[in-house]
DOPAFI-846728 format. One line per field, with one value per residue (C-alpha): residue in three letters; x, y, z. Coordinates in nm, 4 decimals. Layout:
// residues N
code: [ALA | ...]
X: [X | ...]
Y: [Y | ...]
Z: [Z | ...]
//
This chain:
// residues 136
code: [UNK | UNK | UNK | UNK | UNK | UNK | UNK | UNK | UNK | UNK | UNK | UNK | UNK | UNK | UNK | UNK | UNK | UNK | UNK | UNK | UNK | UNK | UNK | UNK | UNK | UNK | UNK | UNK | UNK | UNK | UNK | UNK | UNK | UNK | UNK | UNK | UNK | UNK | UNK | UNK | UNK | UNK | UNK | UNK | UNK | UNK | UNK | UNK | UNK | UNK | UNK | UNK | UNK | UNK | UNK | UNK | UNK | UNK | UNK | UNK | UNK | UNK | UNK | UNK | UNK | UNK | UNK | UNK | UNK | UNK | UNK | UNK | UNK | UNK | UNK | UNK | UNK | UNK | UNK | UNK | UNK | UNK | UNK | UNK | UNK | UNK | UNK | UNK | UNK | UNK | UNK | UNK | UNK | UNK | UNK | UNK | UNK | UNK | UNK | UNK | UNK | UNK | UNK | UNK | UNK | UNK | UNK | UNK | UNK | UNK | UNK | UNK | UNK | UNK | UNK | UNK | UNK | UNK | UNK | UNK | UNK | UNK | UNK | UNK | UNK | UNK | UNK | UNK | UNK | UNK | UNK | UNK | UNK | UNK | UNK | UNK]
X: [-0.4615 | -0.0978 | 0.1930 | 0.2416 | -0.0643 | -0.0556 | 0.2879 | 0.2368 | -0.1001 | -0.1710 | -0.3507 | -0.1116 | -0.1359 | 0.2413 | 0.5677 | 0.9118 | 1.2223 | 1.3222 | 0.9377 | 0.9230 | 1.2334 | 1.1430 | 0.8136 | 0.9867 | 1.2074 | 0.9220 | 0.7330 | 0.9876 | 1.0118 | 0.6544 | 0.6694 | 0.9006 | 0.6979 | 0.4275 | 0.2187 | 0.1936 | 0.0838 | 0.1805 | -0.0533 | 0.0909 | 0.4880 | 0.3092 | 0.1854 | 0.4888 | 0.7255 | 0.5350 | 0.5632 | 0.8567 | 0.9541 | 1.3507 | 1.4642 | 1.7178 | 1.4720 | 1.2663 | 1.5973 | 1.6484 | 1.2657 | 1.3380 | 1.6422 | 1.5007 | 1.2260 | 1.4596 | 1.6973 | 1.4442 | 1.2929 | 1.6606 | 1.7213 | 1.3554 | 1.4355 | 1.7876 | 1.6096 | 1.3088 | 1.4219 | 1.1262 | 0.8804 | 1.0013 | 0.6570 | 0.7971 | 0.6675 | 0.6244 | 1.0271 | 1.1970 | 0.9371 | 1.0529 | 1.4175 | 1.3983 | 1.1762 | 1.0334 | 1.4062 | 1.6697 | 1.8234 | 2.1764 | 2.3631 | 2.7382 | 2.9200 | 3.0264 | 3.4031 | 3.3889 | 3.5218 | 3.4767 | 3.8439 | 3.9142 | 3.6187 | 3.4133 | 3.2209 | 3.5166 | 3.8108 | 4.0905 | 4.4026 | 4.6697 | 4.4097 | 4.4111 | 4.7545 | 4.8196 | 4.5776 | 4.4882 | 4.1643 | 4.2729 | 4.2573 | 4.6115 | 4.6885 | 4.7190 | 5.0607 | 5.1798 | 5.1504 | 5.4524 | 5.3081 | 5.0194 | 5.2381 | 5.3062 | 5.6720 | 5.9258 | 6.0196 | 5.6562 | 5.7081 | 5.9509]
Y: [7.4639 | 7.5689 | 7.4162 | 7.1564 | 7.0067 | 7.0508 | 6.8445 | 6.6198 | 6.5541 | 6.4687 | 6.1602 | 5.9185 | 5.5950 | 5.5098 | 5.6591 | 5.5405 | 5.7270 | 5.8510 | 5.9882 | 6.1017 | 6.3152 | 6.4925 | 6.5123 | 6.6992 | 6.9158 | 7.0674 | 7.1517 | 7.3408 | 7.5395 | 7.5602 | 7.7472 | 7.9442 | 8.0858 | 8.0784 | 7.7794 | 7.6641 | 7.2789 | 7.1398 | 6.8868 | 6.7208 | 6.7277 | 6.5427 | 6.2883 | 6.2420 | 6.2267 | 5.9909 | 5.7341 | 5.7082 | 5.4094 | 5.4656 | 5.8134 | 5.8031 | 5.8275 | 6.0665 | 6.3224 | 6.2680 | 6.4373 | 6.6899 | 6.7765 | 6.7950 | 7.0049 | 7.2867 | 7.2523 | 7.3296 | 7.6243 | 7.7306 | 7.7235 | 7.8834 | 8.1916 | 8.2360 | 8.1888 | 8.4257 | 8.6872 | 8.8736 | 9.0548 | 8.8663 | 8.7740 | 8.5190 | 8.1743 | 7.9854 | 8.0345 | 7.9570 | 7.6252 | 7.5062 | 7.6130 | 7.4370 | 7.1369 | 7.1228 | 7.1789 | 6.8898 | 6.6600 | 6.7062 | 6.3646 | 6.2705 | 5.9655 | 5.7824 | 5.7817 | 6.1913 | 6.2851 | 6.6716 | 6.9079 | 7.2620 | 7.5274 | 7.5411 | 7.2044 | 6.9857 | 6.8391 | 7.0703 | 7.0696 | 6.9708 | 6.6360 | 6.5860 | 6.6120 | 6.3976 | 6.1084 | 6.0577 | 5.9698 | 5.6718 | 5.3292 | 5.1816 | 4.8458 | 4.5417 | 4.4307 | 4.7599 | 4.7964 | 4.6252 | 4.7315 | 4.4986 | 4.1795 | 3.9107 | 3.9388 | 3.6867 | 3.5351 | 3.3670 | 3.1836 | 2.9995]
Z: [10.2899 | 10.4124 | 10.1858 | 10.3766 | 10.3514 | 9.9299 | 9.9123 | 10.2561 | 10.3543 | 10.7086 | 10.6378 | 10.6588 | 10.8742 | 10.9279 | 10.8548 | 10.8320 | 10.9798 | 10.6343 | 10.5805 | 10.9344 | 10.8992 | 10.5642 | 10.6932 | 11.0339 | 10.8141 | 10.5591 | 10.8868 | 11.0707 | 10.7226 | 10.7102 | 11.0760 | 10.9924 | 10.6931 | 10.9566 | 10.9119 | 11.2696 | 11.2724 | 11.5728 | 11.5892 | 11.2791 | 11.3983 | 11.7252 | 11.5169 | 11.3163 | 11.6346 | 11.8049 | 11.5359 | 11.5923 | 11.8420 | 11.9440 | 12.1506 | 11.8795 | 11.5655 | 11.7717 | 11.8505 | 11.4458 | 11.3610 | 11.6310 | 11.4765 | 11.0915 | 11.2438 | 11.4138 | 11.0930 | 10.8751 | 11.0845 | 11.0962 | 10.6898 | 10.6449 | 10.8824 | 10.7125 | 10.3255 | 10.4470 | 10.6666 | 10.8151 | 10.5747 | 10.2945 | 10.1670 | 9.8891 | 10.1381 | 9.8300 | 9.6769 | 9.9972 | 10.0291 | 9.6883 | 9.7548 | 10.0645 | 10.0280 | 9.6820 | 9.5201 | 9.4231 | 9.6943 | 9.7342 | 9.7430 | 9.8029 | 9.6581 | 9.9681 | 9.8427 | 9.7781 | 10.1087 | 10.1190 | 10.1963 | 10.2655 | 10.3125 | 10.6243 | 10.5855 | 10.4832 | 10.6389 | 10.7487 | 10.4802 | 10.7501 | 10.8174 | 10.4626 | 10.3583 | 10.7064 | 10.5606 | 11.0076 | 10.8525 | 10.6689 | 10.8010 | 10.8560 | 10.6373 | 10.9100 | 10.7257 | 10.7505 | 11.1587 | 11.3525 | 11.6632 | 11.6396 | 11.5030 | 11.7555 | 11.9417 | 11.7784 | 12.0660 | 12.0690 | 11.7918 | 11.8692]
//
């Protein structure tokens, strides 16, 4: 029984797109510790019923083969630390409102500083206001 299989199980009889893409991710890790079950990422991309929700389980899969061949390089032997740092460990969330600046996965400082990102206030825009000349 492959690691997988001890946190997952394959017997399942329907999965949503949430389940489907953990499910996707953990098994592109699993592969790239070596646990080839192809059968089983199938299975879990066919349930899914959109090309969009299908692209999103082939894209968990291939991230997660990518983040276990970058946590393992080859010969590592220790399968069972990069599973739980990978799919056993703590979810990472982010408050909606925390928008993320500087450093390679956050906005650029001249964007930032700009504020291009915010939405302009309505009352604030006379571009958009009607000429006055029609309401007279």
């Amino acid at each position: 029984m492959g690691l997988y299989d001890e946190k997952y199980g394959t017997s399942w009889s329907t999965l949503d797109q949430d389940e489907a893409t953990e499910r996707a991710y953990a098994l592109g890790v699993a592969e790239s510790l070596g646990e080839y079950d192809r059968e089983e990422f199938e299975a879990v991309h066919d349930e899914m019923d959109t090309a969009y929700a299908k692209s999103i389980v082939e894209l968990a899969f291939r991230e997660g083969k990518n983040e276990g061949r970058e946590a393992a390089p080859a010969g590592d032997g220790d399968d069972q630390r990069v599973w739980e740092e990978l799919v056993e460990g703590d979810p990472v969330t982010v408050d909606e409102d925390d928008v993320p600046t500087g450093g390679r996965d956050g906005l650029p400082e001249a964007v930032d500083k700009f504020g291009g990102i915010e939405k302009p206030n309505p009352d604030d825009i006379d571009a958009t206001d009607r000429p006055d000349f029609l309401d007279k």
